[in-house]
N, CA, C and O atoms as a GROMACS GRO file, in nm:
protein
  568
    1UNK      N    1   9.839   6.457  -6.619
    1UNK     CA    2   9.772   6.512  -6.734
    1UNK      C    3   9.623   6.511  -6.709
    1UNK      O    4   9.562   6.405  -6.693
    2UNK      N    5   9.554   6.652  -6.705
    2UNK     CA    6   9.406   6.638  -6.698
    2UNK      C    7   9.322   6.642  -6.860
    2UNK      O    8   9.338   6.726  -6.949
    3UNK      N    9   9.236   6.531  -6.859
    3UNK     CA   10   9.221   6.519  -7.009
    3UNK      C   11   9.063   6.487  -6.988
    3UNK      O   12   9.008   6.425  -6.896
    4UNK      N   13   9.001   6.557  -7.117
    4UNK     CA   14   8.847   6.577  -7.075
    4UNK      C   15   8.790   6.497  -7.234
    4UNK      O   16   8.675   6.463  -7.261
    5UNK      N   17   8.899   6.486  -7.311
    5UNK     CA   18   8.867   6.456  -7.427
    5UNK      C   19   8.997   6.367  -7.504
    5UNK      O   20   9.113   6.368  -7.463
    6UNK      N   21   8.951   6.295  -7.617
    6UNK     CA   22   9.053   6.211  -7.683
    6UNK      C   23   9.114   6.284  -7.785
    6UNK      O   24   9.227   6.249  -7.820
    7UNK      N   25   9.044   6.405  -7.854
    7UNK     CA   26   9.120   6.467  -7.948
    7UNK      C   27   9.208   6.566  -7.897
    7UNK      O   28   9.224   6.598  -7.779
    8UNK      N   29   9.288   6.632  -8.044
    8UNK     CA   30   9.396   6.694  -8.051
    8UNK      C   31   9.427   6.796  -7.894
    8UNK      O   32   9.516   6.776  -7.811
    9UNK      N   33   9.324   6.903  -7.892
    9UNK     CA   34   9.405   6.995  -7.829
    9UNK      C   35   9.311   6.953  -7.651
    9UNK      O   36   9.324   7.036  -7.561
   10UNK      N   37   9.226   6.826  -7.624
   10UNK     CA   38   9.141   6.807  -7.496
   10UNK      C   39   9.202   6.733  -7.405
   10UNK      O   40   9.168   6.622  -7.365
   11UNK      N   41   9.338   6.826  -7.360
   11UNK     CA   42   9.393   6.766  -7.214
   11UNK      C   43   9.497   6.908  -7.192
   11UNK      O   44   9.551   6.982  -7.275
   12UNK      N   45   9.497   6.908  -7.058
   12UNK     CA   46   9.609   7.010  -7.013
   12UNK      C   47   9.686   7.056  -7.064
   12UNK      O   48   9.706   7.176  -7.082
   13UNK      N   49   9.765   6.934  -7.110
   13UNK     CA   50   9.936   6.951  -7.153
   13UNK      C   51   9.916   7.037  -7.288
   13UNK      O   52   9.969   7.147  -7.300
   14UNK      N   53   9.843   6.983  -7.380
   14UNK     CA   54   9.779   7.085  -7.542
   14UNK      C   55   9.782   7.149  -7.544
   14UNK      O   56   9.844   7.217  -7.626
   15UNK      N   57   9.690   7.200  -7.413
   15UNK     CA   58   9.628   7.360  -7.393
   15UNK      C   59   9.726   7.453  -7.348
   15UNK      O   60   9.723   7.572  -7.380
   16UNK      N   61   9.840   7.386  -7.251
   16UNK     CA   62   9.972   7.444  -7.196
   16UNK      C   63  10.020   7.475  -7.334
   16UNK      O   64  10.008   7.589  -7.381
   17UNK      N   65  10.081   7.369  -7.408
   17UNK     CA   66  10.174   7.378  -7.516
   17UNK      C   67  10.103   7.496  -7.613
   17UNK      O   68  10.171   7.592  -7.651
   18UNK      N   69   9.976   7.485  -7.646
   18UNK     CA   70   9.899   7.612  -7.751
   18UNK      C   71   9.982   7.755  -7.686
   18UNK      O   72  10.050   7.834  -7.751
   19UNK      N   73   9.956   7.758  -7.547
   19UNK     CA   74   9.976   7.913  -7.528
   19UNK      C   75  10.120   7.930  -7.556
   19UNK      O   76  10.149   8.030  -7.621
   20UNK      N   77  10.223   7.845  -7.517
   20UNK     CA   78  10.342   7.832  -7.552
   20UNK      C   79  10.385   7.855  -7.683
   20UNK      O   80  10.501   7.886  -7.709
   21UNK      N   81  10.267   7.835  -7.797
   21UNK     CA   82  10.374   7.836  -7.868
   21UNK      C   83  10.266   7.958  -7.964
   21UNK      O   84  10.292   7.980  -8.082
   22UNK      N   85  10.182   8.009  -7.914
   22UNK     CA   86  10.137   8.161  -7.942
   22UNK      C   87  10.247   8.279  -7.871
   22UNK      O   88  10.278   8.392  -7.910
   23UNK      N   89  10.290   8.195  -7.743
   23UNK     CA   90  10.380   8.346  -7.704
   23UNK      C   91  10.524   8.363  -7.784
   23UNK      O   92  10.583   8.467  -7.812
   24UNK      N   93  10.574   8.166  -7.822
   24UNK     CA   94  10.655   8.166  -7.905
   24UNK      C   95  10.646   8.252  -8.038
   24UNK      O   96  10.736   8.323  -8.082
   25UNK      N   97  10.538   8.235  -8.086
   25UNK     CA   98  10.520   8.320  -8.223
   25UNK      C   99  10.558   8.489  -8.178
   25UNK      O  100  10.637   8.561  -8.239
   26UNK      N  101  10.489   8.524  -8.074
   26UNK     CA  102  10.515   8.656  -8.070
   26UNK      C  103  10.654   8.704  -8.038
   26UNK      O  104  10.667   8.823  -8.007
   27UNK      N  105  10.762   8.621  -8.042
   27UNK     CA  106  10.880   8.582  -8.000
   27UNK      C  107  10.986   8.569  -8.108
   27UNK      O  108  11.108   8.580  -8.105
   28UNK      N  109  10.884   8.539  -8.217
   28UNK     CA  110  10.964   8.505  -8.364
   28UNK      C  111  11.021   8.335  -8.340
   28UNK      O  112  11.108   8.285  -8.411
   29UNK      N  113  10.969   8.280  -8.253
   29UNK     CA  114  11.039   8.106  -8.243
   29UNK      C  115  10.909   7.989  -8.231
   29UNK      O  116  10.916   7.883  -8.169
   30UNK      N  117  10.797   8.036  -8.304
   30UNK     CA  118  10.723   7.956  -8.356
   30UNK      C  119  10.764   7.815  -8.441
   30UNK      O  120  10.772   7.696  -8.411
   31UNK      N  121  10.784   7.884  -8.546
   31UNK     CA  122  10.796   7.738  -8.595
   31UNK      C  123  10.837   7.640  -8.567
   31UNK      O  124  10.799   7.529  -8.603
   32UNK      N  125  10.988   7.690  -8.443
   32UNK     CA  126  11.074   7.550  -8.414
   32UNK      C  127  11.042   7.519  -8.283
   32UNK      O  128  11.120   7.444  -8.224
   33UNK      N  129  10.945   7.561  -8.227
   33UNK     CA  130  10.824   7.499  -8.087
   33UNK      C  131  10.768   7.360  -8.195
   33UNK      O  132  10.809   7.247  -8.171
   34UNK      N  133  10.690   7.383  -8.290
   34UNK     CA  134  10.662   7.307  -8.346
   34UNK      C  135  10.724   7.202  -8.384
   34UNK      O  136  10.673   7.092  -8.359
   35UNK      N  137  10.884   7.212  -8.472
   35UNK     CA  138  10.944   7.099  -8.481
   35UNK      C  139  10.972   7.019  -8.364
   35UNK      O  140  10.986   6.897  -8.369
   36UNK      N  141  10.984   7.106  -8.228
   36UNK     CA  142  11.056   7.053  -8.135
   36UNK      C  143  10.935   6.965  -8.039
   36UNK      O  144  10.944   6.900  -7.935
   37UNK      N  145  10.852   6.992  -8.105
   37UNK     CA  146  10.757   6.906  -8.025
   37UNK      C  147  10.706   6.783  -8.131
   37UNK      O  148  10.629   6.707  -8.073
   38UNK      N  149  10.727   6.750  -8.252
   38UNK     CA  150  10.685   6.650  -8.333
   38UNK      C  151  10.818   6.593  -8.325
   38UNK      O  152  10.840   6.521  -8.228
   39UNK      N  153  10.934   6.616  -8.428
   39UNK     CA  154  11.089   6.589  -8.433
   39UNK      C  155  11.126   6.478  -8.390
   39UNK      O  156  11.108   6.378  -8.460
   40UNK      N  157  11.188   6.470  -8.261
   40UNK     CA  158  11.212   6.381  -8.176
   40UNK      C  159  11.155   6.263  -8.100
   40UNK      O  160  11.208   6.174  -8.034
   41UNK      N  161  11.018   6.293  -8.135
   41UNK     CA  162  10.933   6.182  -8.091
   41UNK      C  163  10.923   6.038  -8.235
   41UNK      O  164  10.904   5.918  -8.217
   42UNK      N  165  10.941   6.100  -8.346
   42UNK     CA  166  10.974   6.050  -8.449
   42UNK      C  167  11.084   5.913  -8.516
   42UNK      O  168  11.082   5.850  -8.622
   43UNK      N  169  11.185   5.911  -8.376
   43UNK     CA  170  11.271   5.834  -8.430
   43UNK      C  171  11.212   5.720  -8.348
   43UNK      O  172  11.188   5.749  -8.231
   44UNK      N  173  11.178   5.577  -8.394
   44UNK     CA  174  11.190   5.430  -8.378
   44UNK      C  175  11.253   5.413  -8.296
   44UNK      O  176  11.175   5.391  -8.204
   45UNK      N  177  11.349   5.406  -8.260
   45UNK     CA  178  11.440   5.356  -8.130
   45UNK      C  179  11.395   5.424  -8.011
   45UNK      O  180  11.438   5.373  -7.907
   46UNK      N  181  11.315   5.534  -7.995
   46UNK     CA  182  11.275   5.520  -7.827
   46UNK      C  183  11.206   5.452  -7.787
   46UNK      O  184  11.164   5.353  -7.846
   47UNK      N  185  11.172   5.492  -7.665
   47UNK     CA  186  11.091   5.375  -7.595
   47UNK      C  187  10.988   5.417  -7.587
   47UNK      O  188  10.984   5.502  -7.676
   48UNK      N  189  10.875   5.414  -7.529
   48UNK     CA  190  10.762   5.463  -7.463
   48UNK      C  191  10.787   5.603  -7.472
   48UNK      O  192  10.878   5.657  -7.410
   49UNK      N  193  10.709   5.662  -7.546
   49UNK     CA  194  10.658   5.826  -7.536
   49UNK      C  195  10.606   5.831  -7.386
   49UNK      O  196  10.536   5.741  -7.339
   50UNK      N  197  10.644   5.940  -7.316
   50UNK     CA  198  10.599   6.014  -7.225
   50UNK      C  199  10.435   6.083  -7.274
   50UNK      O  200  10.405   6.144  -7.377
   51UNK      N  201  10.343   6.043  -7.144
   51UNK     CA  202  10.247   6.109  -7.214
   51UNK      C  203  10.216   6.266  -7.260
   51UNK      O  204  10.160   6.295  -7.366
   52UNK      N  205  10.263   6.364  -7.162
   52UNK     CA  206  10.279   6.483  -7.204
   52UNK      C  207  10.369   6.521  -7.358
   52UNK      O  208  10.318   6.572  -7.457
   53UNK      N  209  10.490   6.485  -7.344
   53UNK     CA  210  10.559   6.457  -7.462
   53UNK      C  211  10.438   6.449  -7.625
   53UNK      O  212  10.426   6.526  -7.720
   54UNK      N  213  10.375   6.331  -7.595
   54UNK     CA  214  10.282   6.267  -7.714
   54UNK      C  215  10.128   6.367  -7.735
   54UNK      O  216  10.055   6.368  -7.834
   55UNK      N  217  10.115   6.442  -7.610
   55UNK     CA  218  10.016   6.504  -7.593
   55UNK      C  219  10.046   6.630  -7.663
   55UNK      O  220   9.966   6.658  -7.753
   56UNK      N  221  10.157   6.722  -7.640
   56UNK     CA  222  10.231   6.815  -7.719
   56UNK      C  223  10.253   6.785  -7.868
   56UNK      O  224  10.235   6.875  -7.950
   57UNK      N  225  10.298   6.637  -7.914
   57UNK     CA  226  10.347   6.603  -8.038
   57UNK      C  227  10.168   6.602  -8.099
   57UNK      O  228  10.181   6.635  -8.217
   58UNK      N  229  10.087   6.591  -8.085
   58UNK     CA  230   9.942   6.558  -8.095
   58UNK      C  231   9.877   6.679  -8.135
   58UNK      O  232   9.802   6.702  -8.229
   59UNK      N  233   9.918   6.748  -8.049
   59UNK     CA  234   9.890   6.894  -8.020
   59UNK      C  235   9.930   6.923  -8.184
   59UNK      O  236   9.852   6.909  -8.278
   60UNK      N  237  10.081   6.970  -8.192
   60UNK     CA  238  10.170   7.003  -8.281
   60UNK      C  239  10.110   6.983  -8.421
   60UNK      O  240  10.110   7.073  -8.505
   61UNK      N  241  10.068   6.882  -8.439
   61UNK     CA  242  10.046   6.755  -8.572
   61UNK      C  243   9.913   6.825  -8.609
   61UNK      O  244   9.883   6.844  -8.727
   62UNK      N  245   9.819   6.871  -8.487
   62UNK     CA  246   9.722   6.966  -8.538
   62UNK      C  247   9.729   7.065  -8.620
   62UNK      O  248   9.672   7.087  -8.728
   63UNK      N  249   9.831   7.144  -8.536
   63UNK     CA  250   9.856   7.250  -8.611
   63UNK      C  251   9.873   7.246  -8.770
   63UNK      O  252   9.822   7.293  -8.872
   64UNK      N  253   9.974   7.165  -8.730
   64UNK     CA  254  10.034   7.170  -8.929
   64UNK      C  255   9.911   7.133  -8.978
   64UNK      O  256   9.881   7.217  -9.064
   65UNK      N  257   9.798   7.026  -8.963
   65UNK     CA  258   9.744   6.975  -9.051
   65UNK      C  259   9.622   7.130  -9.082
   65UNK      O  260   9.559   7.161  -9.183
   66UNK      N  261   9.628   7.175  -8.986
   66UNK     CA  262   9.509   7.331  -9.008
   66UNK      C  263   9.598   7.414  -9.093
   66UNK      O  264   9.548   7.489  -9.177
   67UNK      N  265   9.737   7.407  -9.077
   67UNK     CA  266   9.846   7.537  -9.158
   67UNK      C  267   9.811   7.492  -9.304
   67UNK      O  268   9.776   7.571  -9.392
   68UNK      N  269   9.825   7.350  -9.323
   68UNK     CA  270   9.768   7.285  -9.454
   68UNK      C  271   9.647   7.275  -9.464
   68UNK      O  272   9.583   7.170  -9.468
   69UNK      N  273   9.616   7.360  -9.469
   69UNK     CA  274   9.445   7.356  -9.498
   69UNK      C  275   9.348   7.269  -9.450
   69UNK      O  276   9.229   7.295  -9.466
   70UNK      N  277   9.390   7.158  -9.386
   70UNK     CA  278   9.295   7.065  -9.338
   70UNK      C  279   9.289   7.031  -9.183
   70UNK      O  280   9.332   6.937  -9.116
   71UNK      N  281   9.209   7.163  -9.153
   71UNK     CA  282   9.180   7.187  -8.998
   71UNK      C  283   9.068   7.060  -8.950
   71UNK      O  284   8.994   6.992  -9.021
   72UNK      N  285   9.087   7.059  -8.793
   72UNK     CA  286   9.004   6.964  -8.779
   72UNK      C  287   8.843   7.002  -8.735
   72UNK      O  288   8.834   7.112  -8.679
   73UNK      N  289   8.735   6.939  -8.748
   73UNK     CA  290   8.598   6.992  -8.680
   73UNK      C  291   8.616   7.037  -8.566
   73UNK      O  292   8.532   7.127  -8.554
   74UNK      N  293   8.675   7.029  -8.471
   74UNK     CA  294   8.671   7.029  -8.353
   74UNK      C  295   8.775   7.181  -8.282
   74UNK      O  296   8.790   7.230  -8.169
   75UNK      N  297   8.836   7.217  -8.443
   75UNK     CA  298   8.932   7.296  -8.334
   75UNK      C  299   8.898   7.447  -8.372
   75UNK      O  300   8.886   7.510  -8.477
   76UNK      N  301   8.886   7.478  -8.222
   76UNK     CA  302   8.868   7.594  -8.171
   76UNK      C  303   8.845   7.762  -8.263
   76UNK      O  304   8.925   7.845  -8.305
   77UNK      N  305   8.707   7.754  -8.264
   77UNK     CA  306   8.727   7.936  -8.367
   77UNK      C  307   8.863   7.987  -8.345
   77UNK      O  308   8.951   7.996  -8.431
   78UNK      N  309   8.871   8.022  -8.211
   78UNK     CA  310   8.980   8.140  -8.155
   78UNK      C  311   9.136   8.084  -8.223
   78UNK      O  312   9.212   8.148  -8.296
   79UNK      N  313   9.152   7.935  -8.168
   79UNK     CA  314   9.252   7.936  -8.244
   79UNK      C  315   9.280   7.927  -8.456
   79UNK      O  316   9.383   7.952  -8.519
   80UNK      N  317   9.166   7.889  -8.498
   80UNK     CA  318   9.189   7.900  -8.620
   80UNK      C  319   9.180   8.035  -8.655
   80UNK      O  320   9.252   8.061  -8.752
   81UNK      N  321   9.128   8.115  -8.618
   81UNK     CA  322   9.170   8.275  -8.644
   81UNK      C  323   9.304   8.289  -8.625
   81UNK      O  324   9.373   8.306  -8.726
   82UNK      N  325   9.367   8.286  -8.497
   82UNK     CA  326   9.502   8.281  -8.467
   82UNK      C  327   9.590   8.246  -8.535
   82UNK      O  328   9.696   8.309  -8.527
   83UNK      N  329   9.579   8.140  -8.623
   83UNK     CA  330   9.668   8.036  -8.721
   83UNK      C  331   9.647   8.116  -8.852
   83UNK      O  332   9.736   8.140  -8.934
   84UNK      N  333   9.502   8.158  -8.861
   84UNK     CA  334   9.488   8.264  -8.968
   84UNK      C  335   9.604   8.414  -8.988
   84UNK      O  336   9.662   8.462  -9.084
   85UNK      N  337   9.599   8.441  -8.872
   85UNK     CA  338   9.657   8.598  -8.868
   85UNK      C  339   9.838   8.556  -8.880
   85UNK      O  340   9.930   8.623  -8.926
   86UNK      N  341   9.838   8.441  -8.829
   86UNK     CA  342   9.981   8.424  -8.824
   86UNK      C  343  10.025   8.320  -8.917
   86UNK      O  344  10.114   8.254  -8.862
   87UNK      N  345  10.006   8.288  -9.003
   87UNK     CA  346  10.004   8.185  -9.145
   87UNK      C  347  10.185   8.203  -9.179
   87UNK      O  348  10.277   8.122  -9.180
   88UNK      N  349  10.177   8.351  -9.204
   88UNK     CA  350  10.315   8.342  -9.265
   88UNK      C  351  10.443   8.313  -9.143
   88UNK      O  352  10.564   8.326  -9.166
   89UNK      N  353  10.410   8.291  -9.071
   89UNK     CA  354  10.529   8.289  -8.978
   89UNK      C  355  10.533   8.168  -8.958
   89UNK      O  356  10.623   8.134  -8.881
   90UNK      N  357  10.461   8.074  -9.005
   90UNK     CA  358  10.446   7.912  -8.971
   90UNK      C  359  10.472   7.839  -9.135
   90UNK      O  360  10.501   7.720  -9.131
   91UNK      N  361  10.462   7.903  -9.274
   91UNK     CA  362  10.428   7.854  -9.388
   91UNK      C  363  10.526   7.752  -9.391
   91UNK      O  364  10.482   7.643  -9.354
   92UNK      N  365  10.680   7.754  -9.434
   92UNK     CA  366  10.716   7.644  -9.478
   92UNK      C  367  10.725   7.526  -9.364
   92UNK      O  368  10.665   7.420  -9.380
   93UNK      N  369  10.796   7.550  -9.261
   93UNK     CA  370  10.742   7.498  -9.160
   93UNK      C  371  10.647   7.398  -9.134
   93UNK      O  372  10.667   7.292  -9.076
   94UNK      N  373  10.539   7.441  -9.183
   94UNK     CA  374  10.416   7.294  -9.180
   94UNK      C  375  10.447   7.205  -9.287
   94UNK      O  376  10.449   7.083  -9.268
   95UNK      N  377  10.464   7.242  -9.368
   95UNK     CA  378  10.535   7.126  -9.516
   95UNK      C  379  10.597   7.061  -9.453
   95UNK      O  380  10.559   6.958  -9.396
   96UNK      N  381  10.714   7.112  -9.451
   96UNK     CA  382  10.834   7.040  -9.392
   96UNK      C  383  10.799   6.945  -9.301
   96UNK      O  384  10.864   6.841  -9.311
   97UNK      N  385  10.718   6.949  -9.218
   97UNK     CA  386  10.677   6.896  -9.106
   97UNK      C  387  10.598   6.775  -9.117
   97UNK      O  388  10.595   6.676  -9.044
   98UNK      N  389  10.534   6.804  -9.227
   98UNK     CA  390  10.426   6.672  -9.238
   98UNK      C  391  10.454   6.547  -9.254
   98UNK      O  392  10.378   6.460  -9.211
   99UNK      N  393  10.549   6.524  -9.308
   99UNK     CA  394  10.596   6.377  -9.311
   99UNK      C  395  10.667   6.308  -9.163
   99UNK      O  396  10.677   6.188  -9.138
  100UNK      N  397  10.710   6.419  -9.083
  100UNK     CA  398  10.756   6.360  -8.960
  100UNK      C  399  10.647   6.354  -8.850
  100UNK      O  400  10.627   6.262  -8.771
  101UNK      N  401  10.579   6.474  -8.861
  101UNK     CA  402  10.425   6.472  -8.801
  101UNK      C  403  10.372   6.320  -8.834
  101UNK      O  404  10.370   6.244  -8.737
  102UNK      N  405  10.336   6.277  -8.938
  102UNK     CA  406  10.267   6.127  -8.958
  102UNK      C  407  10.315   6.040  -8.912
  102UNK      O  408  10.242   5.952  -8.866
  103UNK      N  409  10.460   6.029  -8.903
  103UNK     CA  410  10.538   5.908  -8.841
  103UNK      C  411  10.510   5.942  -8.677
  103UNK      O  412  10.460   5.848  -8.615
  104UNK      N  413  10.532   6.050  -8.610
  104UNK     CA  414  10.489   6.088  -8.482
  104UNK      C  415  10.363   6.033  -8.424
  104UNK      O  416  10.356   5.975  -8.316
  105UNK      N  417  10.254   6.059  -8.514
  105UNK     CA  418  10.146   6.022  -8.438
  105UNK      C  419  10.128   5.911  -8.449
  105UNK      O  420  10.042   5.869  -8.371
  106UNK      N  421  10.209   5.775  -8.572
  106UNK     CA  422  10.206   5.686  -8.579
  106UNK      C  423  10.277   5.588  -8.440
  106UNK      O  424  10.238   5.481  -8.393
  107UNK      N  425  10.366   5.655  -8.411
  107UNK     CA  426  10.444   5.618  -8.273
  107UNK      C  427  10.344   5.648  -8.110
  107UNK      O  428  10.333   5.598  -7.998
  108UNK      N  429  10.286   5.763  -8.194
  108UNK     CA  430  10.218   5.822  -8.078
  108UNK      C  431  10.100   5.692  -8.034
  108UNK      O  432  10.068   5.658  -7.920
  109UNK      N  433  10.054   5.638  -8.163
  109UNK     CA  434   9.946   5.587  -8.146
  109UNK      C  435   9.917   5.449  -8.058
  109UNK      O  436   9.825   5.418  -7.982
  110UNK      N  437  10.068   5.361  -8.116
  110UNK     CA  438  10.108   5.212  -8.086
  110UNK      C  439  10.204   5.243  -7.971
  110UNK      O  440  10.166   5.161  -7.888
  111UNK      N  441  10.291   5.300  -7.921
  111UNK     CA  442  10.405   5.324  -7.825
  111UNK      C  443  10.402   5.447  -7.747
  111UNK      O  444  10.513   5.497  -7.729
  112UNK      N  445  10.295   5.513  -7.692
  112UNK     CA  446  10.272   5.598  -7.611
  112UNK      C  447  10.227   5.584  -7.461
  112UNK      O  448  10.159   5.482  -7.443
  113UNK      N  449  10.253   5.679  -7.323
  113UNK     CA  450  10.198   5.668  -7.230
  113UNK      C  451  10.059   5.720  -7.272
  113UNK      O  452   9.962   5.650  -7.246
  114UNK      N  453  10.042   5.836  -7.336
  114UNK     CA  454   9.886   5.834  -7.395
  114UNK      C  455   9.810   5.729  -7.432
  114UNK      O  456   9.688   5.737  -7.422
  115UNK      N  457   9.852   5.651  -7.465
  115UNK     CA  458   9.783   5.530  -7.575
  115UNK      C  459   9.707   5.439  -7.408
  115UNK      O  460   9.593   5.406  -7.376
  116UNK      N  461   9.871   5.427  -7.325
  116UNK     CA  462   9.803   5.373  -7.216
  116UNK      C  463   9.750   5.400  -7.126
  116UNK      O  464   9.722   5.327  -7.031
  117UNK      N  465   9.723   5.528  -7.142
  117UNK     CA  466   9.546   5.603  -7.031
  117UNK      C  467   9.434   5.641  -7.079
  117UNK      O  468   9.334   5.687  -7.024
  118UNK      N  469   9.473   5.605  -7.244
  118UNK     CA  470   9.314   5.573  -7.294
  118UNK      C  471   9.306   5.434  -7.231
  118UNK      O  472   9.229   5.406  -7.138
  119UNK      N  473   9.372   5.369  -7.276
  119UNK     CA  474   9.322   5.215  -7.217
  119UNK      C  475   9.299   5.171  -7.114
  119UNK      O  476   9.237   5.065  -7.103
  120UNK      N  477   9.342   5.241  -7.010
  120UNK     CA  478   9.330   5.191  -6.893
  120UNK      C  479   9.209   5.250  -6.833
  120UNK      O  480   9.161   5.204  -6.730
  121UNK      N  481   9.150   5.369  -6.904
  121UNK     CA  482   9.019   5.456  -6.884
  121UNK      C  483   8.942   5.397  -7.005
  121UNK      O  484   8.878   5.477  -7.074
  122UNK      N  485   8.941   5.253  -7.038
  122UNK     CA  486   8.812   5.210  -7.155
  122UNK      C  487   8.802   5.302  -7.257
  122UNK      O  488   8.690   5.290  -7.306
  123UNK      N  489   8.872   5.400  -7.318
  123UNK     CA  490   8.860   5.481  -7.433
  123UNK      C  491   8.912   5.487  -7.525
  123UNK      O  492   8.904   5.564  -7.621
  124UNK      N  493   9.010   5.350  -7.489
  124UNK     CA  494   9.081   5.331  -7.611
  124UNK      C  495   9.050   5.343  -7.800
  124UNK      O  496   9.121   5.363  -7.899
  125UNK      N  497   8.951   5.327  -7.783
  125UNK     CA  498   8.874   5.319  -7.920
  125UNK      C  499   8.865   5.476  -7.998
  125UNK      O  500   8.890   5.514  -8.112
  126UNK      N  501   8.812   5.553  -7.859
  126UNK     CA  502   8.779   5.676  -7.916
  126UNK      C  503   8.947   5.737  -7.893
  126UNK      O  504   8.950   5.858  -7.917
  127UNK      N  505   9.048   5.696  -7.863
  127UNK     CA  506   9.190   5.748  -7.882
  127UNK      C  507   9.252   5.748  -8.027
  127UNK      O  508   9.284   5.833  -8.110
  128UNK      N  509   9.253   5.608  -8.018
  128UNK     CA  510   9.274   5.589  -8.195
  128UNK      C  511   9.180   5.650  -8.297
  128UNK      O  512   9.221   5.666  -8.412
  129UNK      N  513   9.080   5.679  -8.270
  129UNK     CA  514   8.987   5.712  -8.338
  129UNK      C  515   9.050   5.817  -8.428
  129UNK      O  516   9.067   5.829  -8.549
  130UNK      N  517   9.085   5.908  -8.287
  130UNK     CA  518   9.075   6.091  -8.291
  130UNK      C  519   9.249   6.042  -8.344
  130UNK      O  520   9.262   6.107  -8.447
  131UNK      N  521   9.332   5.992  -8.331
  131UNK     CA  522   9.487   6.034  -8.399
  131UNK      C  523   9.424   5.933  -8.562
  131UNK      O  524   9.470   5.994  -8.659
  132UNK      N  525   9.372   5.857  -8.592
  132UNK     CA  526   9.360   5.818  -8.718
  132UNK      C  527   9.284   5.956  -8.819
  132UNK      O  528   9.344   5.996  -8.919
  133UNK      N  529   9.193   5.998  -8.790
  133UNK     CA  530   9.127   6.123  -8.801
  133UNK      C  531   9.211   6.199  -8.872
  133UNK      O  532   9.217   6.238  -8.988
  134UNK      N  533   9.320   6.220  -8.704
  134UNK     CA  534   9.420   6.325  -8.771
  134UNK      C  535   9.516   6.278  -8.858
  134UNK      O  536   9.549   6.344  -8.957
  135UNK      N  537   9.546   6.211  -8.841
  135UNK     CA  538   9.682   6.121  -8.943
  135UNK      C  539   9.616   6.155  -9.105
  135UNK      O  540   9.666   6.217  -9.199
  136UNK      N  541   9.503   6.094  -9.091
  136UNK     CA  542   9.401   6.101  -9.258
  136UNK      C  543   9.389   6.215  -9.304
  136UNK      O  544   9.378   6.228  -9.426
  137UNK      N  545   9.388   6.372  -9.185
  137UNK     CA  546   9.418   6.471  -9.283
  137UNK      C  547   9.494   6.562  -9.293
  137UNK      O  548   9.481   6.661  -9.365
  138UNK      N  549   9.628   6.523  -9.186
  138UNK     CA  550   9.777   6.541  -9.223
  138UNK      C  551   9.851   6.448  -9.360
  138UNK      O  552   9.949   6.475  -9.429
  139UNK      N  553   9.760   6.334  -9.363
  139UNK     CA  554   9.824   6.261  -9.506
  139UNK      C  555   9.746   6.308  -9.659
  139UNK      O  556   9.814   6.325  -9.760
  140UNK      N  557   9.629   6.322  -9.659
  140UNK     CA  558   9.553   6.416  -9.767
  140UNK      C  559   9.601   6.549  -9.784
  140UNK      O  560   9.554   6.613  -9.878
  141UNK      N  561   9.706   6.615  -9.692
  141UNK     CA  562   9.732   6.776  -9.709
  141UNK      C  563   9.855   6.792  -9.782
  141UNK      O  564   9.891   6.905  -9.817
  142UNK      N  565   9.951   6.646  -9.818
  142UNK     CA  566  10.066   6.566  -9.900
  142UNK      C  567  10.020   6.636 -10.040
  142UNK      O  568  10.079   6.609 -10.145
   0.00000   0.00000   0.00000
């Protein structure tokens, strides 16, 4: 994973998963790129998130929280236009989503290979930082 930054969409795997799931939309299988990348990371009994995995689920958790109105500073004109033009093809979808999105990044945060290459690169601080951030306005969009 090449990662230049601690937030949502500033490492490879994000930036992979974004285009993925713009071509998904043009595909008509948007929304469930989305579940399928928060969803499963969600249940307690795994083990260690894969970091790509958590990097995608991270990714994902963005989204919804911009579909709900509460985009982050950081993300991208191009894509909030994008999320703009394509709103209705994502609407219920992000609802639905938000409550498993929060538990995700909550897993993401304490039980991730992400968690452990902030740390092992001293950035741990600014890791948590950027998923508390997001968590605070995926949980205000409730």
């Amino acid at each position: 994973m090449g990662a230049w930054g601690a937030g949502s969409l500033e490492n490879d795997t994000a930036e992979a998963w974004l285009a993925e799931l713009k071509q998904a939309e043009a595909d008509g299988g948007a929304p469930g790129l989305l579940g399928d990348a928060i969803e499963p990371l969600a249940d307690p009994a795994l083990g260690l998130i894969d970091a790509d995995e958590a990097s995608r689920a991270v990714a994902a958790a963005e989204i919804v929280a911009a579909l709900l109105g509460r985009p982050g500073a950081a993300l991208p004109q191009p894509v909030l236009a994008w999320l703009g033009r394509h709103e209705a093809a994502f609407g219920g979808a992000a609802r639905a989503l938000q409550p498993t999105a929060l538990a995700t990044l909550s897993r993401v945060k304490t039980a991730s290979e992400l968690r452990a290459f902030w740390d092992a690169n001293d950035n741990l601080a600014a890791f948590e930082a950027a998923i508390d951030e997001l968590h605070e306005r995926l949980r205000a969009a409730g």
